[in-house]
C-alpha positions as CSV (number, residue, x, y, z in Angstrom):
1,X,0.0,0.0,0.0
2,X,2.8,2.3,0.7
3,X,4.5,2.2,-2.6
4,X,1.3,3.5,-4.8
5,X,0.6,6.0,-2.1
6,X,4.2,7.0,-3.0
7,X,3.3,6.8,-6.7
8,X,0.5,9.3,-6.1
9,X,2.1,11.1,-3.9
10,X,5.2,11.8,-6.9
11,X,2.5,11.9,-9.7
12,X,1.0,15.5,-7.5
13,X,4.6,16.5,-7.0
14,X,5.4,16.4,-10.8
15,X,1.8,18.2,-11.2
16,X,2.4,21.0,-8.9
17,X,6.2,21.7,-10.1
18,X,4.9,21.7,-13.6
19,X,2.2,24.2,-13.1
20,X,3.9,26.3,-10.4
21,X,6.6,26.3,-14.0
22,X,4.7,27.8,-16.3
23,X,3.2,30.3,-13.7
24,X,6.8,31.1,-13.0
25,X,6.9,32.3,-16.7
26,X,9.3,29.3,-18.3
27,X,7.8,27.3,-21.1
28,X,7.0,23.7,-19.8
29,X,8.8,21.7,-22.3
30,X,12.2,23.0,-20.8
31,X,10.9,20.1,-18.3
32,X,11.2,17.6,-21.1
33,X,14.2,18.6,-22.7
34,X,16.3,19.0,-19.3
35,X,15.1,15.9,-17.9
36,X,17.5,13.4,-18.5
37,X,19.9,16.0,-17.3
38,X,19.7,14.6,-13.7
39,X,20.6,11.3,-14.4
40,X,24.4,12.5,-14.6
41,X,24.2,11.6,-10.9
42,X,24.9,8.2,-12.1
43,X,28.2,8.1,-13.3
44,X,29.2,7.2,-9.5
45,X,28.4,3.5,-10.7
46,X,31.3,3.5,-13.3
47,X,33.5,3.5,-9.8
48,X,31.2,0.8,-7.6
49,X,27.5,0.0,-6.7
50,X,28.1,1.7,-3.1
51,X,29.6,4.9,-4.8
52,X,27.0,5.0,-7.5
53,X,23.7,4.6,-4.9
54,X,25.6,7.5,-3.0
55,X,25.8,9.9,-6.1
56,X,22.6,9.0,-7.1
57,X,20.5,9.6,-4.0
58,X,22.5,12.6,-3.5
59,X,21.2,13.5,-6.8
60,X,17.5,12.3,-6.6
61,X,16.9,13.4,-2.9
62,X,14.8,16.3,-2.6
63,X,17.1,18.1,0.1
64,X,18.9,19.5,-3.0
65,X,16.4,21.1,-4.9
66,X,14.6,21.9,-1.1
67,X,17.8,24.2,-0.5
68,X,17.9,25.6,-3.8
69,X,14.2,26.4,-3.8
70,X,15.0,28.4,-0.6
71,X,17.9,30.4,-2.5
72,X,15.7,30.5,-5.4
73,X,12.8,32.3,-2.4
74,X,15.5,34.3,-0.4
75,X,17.1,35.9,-3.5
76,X,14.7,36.1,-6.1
77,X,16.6,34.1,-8.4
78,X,15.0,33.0,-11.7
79,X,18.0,31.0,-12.7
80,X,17.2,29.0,-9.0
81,X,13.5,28.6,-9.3
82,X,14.3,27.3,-13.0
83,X,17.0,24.5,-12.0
84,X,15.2,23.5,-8.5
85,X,12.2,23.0,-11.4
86,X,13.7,20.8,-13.5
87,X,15.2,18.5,-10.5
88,X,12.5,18.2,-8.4
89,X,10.0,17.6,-11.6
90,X,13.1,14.9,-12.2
91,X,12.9,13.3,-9.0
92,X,8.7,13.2,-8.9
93,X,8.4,12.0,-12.1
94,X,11.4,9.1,-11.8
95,X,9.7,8.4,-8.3
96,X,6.1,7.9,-10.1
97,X,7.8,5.4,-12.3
98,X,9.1,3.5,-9.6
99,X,12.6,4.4,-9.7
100,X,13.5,5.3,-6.0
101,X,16.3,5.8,-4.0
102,X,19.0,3.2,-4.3
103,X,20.0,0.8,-1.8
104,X,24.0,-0.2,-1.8
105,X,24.1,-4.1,-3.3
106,X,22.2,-2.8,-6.5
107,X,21.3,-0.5,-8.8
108,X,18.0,-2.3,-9.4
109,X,17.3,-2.5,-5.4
110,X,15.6,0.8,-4.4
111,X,13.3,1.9,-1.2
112,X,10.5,1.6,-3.5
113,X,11.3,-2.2,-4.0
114,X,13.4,-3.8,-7.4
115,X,13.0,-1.8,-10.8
116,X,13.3,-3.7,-14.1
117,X,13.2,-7.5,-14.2
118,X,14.3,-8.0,-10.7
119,X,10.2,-7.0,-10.1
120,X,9.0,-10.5,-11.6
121,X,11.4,-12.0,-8.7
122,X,11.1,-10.0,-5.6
């Protein structure tokens, strides 16, 4: 029950960032086309699985774009309110497709249980 509720949860997230985007006066496919931009967080697994969960959580936690968003508030920075955008519409929307945070053994081992075909045998 908890991992849908999660799902949902993400799926709002991705909603909110989205429109609170286009209210901020940036045009929403920026969200597309930056998206994969993230994922750079997972070059820690060229080095080992421990390493690579490590750079990728730090890079798919929402502590990140949380801090940035309070820069983006504190200074008025459009160039802050645009990047936290794109990372926590990132996160949300990897989230709501199951990809959590990573656990140590295993890329495919996250909080939100095994991605890919390590599903069919969890």
């Amino acid at each position: 029950m908890t991992v849908w509720f999660q799902r949902a949860e993400s799926a709002v997230i991705a909603l909110a960032v989205l429109v609170a985007f286009v209210q901020l006066g940036f045009s929403w496919w920026w969200l597309l086309v930056l998206f994969l931009l993230v994922d750079v967080s997972m070059v820690g697994y060229l080095v080992s699985p421990r390493i690579g969960a490590w750079t990728y959580n730090a890079g798919h936690s929402y502590l990140g774009p949380a801090a940035l968003a309070a820069l983006a508030w504190g200074t008025g920075s459009s160039v802050a309110a645009f990047v936290t955008s794109v990372w926590a519409f990132h996160i949300a929307v990897d989230r709501l497709l199951g990809y959590g945070l990573k656990h140590p053994d295993d890329f495919t081992h996250t909080h939100l249980g095994h991605i890919g075909g390590q599903r069919a045998r969890a």
